[in-house]
N, C-alpha and C positions, 0 to 999 in steps of 0.2 A: 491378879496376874497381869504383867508387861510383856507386850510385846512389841517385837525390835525386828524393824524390816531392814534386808539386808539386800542389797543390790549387786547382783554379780554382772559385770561384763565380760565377754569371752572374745576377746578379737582372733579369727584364724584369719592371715594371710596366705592368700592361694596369687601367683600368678598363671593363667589362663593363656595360652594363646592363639589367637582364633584361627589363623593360618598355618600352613609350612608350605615348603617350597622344595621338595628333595629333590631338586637338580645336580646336586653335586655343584655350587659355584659359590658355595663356603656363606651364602646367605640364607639362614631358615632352613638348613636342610634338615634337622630335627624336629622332633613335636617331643615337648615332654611339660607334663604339670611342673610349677616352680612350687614348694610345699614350705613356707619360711616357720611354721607352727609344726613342723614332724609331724603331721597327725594323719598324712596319707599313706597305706600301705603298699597297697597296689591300686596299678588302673586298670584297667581293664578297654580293650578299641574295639570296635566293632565296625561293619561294612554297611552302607545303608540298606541295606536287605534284612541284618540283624545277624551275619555271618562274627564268629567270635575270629578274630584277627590275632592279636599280641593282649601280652599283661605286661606292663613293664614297671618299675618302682622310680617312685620320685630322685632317690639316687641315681640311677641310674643315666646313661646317655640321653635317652630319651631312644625315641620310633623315627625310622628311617624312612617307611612307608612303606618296607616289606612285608611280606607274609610268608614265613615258613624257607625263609630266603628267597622268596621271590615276588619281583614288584606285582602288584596288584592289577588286572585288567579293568581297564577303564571303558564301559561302553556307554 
């Protein structure tokens, strides 16, 4: 019996990006995953407390920093 090893490599491209900025001054006002392999469905954003915030799809816009249409309080 032969055996025959086979090597798979899988590349996903994800671009990440670690900040936004939603000022409204047309720079970084969005967060949204960049997904170039489709292989993302949904995200899911959470609050640092672990409150569930938005889901939104790599298609899409991306997250504004709202919740529920309203900005988020910051303390």
């Amino acid at each position: 019996m032969h055996r025959k090893n086979i090597l798979f490599t899988i590349l996903i491209a994800y671009e990440i990006p670690k900040f936004f900025t939603p000022n409204n001054d047309g720079v970084n006002d969005r967060w949204n995953v960049l997904d170039f392999s489709n292989s993302i469905k949904n995200i899911s954003i959470f609050n640092r407390f672990g409150k569930h915030l938005k889901i939104i799809s790599p298609n899409s816009d991306g997250w504004d920093g709202n919740s529920n249409g309203q900005a988020p309080i910051c303390r």
